[in-house]
C-alpha positions as CSV (number, residue, x, y, z in Angstrom):
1,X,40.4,192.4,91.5
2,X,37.1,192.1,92.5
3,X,34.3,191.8,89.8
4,X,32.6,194.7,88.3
5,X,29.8,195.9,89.9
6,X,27.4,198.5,88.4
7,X,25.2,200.5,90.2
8,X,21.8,202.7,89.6
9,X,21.8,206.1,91.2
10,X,18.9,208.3,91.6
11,X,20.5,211.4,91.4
12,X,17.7,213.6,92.2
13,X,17.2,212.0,95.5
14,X,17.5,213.5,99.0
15,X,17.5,217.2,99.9
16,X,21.5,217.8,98.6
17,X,21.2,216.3,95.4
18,X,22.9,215.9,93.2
19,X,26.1,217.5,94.3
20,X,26.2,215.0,97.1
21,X,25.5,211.9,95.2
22,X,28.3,212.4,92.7
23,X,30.5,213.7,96.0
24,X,29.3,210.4,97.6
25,X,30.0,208.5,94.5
26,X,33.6,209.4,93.9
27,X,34.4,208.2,97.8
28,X,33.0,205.2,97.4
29,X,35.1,204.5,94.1
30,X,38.3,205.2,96.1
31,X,36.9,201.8,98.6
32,X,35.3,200.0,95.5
33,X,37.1,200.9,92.3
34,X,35.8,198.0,90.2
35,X,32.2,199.4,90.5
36,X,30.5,201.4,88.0
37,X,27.4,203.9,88.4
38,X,24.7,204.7,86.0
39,X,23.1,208.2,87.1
40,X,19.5,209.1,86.7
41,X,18.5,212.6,86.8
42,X,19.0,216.3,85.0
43,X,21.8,216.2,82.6
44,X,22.5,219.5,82.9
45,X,23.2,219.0,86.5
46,X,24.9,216.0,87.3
47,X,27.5,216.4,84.0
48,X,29.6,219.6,85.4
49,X,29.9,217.4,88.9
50,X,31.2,214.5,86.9
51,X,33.5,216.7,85.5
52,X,35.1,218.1,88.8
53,X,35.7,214.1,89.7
54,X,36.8,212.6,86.6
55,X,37.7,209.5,88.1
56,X,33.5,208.8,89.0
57,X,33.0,210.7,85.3
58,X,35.4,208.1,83.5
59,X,33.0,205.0,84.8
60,X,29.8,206.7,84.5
61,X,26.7,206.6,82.5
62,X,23.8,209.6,82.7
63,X,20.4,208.9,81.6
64,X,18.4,212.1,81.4
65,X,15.0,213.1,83.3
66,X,13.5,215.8,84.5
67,X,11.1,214.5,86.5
68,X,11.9,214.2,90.0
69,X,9.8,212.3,93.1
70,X,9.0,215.2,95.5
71,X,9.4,214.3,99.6
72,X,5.9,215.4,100.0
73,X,4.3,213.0,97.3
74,X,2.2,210.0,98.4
75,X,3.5,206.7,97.1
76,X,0.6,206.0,94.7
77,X,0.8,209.4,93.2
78,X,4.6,208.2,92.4
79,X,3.3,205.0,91.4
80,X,0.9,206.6,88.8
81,X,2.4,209.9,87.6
82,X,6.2,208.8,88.3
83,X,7.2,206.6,85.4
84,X,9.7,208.5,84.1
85,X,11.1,210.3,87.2
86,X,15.1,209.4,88.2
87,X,13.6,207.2,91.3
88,X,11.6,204.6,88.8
89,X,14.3,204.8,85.7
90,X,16.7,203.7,88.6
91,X,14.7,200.8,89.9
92,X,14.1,199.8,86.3
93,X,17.7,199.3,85.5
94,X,17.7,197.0,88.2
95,X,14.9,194.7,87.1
96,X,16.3,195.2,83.5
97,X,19.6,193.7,84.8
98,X,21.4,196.9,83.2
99,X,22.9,197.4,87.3
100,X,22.8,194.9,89.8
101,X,21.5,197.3,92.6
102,X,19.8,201.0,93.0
103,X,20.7,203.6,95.7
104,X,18.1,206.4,96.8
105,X,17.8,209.3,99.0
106,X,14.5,209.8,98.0
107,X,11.2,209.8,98.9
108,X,11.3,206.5,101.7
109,X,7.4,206.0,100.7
110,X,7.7,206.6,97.2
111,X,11.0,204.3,96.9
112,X,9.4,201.1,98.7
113,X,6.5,201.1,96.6
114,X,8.1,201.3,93.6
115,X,10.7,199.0,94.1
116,X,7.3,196.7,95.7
117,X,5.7,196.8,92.0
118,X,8.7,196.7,90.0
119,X,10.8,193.8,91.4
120,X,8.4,191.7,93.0
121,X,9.0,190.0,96.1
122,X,10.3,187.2,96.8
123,X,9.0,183.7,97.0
124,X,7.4,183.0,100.1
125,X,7.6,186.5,101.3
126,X,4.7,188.4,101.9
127,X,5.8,191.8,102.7
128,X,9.2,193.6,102.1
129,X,11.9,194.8,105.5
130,X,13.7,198.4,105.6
131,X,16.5,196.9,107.5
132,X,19.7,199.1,109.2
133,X,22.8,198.6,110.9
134,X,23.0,200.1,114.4
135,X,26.1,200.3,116.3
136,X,26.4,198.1,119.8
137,X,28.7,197.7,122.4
138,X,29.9,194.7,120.8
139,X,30.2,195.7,117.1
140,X,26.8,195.9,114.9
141,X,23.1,194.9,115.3
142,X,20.7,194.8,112.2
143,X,17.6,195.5,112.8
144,X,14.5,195.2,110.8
145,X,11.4,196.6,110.1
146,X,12.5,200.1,109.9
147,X,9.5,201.6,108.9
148,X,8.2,199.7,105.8
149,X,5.0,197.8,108.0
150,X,3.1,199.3,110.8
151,X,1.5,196.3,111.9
152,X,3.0,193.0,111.2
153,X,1.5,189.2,112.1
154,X,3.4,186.7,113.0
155,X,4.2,185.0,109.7
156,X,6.0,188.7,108.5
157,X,7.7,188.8,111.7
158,X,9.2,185.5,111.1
159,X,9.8,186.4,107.3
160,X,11.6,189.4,108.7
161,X,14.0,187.1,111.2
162,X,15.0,184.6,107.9
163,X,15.6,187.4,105.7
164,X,17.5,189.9,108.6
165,X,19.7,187.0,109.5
166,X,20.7,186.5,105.7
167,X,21.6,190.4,106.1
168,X,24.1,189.7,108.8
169,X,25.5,186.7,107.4
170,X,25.8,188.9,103.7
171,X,27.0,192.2,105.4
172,X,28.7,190.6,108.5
173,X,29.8,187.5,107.8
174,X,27.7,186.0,110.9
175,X,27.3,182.6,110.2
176,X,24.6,182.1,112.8
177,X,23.4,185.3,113.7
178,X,21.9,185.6,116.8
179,X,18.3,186.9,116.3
180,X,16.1,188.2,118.8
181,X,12.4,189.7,119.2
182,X,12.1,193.2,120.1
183,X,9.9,192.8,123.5
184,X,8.4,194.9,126.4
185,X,9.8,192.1,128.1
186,X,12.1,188.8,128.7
187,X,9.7,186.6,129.6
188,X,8.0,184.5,127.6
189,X,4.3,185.5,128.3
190,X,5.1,189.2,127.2
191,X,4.1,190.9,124.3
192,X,1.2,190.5,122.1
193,X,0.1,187.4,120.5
194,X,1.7,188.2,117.2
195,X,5.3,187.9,119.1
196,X,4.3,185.0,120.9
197,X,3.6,183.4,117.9
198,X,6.5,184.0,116.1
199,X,8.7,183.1,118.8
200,X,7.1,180.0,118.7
201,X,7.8,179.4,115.0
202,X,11.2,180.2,115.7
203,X,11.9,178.1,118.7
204,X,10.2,175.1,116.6
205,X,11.7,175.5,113.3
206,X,15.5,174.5,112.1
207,X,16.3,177.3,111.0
208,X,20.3,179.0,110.0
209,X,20.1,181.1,112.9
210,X,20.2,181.4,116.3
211,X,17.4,182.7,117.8
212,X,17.3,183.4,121.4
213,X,14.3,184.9,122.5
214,X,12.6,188.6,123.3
215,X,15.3,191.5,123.9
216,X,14.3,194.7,125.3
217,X,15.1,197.9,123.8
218,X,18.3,198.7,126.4
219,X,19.3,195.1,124.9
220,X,19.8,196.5,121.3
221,X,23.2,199.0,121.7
222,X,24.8,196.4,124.4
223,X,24.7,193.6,121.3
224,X,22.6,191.0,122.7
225,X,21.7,189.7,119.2
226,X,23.2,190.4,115.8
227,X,19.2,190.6,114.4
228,X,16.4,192.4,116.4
229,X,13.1,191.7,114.7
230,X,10.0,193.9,115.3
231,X,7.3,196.4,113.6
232,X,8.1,198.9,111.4
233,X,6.2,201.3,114.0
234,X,8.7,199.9,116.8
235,X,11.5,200.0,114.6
236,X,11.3,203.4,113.0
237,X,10.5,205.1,116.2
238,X,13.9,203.6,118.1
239,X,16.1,204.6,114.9
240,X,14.8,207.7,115.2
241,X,15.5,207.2,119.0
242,X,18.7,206.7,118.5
243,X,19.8,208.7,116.4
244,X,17.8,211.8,118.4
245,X,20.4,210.7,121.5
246,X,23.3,210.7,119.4
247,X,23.2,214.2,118.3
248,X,21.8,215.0,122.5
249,X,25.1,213.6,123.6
250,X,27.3,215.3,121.1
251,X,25.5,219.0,121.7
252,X,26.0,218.2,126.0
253,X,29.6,217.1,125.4
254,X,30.2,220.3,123.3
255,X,28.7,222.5,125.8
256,X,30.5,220.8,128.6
257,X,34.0,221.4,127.0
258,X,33.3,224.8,126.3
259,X,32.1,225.9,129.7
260,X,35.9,226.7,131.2
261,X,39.2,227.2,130.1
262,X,40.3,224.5,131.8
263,X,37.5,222.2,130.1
264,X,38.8,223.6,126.7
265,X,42.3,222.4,128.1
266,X,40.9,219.1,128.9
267,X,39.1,218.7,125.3
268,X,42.9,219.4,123.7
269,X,43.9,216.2,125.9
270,X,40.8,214.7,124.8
271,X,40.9,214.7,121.5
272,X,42.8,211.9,119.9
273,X,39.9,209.7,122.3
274,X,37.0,212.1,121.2
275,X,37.5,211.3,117.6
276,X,37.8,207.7,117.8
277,X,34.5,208.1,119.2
278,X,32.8,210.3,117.1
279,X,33.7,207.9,114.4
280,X,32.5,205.1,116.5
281,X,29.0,206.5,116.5
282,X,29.1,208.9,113.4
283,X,25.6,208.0,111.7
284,X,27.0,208.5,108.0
285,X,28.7,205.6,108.7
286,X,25.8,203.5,109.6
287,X,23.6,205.1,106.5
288,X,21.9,203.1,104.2
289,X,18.7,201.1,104.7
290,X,18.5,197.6,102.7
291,X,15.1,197.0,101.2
292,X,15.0,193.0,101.6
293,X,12.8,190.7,100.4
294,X,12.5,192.2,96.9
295,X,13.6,190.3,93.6
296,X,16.6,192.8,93.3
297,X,19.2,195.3,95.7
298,X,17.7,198.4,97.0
299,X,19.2,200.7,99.7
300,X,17.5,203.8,101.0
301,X,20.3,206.5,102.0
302,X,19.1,209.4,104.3
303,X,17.4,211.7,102.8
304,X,19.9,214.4,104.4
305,X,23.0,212.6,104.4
306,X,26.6,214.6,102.8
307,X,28.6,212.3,100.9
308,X,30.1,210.6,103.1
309,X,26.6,209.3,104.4
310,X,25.9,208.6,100.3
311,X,29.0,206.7,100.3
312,X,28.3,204.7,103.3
313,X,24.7,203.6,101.1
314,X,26.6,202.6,97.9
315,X,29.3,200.2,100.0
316,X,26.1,198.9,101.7
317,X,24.7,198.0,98.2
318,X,27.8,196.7,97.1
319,X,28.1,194.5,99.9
320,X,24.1,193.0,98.9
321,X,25.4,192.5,95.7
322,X,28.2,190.5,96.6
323,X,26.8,188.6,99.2
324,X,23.8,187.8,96.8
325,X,21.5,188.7,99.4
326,X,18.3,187.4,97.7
327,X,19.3,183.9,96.8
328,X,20.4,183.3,100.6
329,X,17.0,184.3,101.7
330,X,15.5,182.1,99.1
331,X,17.9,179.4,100.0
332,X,16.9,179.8,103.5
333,X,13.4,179.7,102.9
334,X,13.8,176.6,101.0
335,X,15.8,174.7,103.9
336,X,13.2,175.0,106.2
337,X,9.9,175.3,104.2
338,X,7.8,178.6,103.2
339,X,7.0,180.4,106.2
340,X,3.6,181.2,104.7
341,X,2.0,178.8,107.0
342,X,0.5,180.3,110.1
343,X,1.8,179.6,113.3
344,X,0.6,176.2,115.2
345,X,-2.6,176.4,116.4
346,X,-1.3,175.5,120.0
347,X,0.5,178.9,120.4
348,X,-0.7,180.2,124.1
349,X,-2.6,183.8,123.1
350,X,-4.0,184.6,126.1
């Protein structure tokens, strides 16, 4: 049997909460029954859902708040006034080593700059990743910043391609992950200096991953690199992207096969293919944003996701945790040298 595993969950987080965390909870115990969860949040609440899932209940600790992070509040208001809300207890278990990783539906804001001050990054990392799974043609892409850095120079967005690659190699098993930079183009001379820069670095460097250039964004879902490495502007604004063409195609295909009898007749034939591929795609499945580069496991979970979503976040977490996600960027930092140094000076930037 696998080693235990406890977890921190804010309970209070996301807009279903906490009916779907402890929903979310008890299906990930039926995949990982050696894990454990501390819950952080209203008593009175979360206790009666333990009890209709006694299973989750029997391995279960609550630690009582009633403060809450609201979606609205700005992360330093959380940082100053949120000390005792279910978000920061949660976080603080972490760094207390009481559970080896926290899961949030939170605030995104709120969480990333409380797990920032509370964990510390990493040595020789300047700025934290949201990073995500997204699925490809070929199986799974991680890409990374998500939305955690709007602008990012060239030393982040190599940070960003050690520590994604680590990701892939934890979560995927990817020995050498392929890792590409998100581009308006193939060709070398695109993009701003920043990506020039880095790809530089990246070319130069002996690094435990494969990196093999810019990718575009129709590059990303046909799994032309395990990693794809940009700005959290870039990055948040093709998740969202995606997932906005997702839920397009599923609202067309369910118009299409309601349009005639015989379409209805074609969707019973359908079917068995139609779920295969709605599980394919299915975005709960993919939920659960890894903070990396922090001294500790954090995972974001949607802030709308049912408990199937929730459980998708927890196996993520559990998956850090085993993989030992921080040491391997450390230890990948360390084979190579910090990448604190600025790019050569003979980088082309015009």
């Amino acid at each position: 049997m696998a080693p235990a595993i406890t977890l921190a969950l804010d309970a209070m987080g996301g807009d279903n909460a906490p009916d779907q965390v402890v929903r979310g909870a008890a299906l990930a115990r039926e995949r990982f029954p050696e894990i454990r969860f501390v819950f952080f949040g209203d008593e009175a609440r979360i206790s009666p859902l333990l009890n209709r899932h006694p299973t989750v209940g029997a391995c279960s600790t609550i630690r009582h708040t009633a403060e809450i992070i609201a979606d609205a509040d700005k992360p330093s208001r959380a940082l100053r006034r949120g000390a005792r809300s279910s978000m920061r207890l949660a976080i603080d278990s972490v760094r207390d080593a009481e559970a080896q990783g926290a899961v949030s539906g939170g605030n995104t804001g709120a969480l990333m700059a409380m797990a920032k001050f509370v964990l510390k990054t990493l040595p020789n990392i300047d700025r934290p990743a949201i990073a995500g799974l997204f699925p490809t043609v070929k199986g799974e892409c991680t890409m990374l910043d998500l939305g955690a850095n709007i602008d990012c120079s060239a030393t982040t967005l190599v940070q960003f391609a050690v520590m994604g690659a680590a990701f892939a190699r934890a979560l995927g098993g990817i020995e050498r992950p392929r890792v590409a930079l998100l581009n308006v183009g193939s060709e070398e001379l695109k993009g701003h200096e920043a990506l020039r820069s880095a790809a530089q670095v990246l070319r130069e460097r002996q690094l435990p991953l494969e990196f093999i250039g810019y990718v575009e964004g129709n590059d990303v879902l046909a799994g032309a690199a395990d990693v794809v490495v940009t700005d959290g502007f870039t990055g948040n604004v093709a998740l969202k992207t995606v997932e906005g063409t997702a839920k397009l195609y599923s609202t067309f295909l369910a118009k299409a096969f309601r349009q005639s009898l015989l379409s209805r007749l074609g969707y019973l034939l359908a079917r068995p293919a139609l779920n295969a591929l709605r599980a394919r795609v299915d975005p709960r499945a993919y939920n659960g944003a890894m903070f990396v580069g922090l001294n500790g496991v954090v995972v974001k979970s949607h802030g709308s996701s049912d408990a199937m979503g929730f459980a998708s976040a927890i196996g993520v977490a559990v998956d850090m945790v085993r993989g030992d996600i921080s040491a391997r960027i450390v230890a990948d930092l360390k084979q190579f040298g910090s990448t604190g140094a600025e790019a050569p000076a003979s980088v082309a930037v015009n």
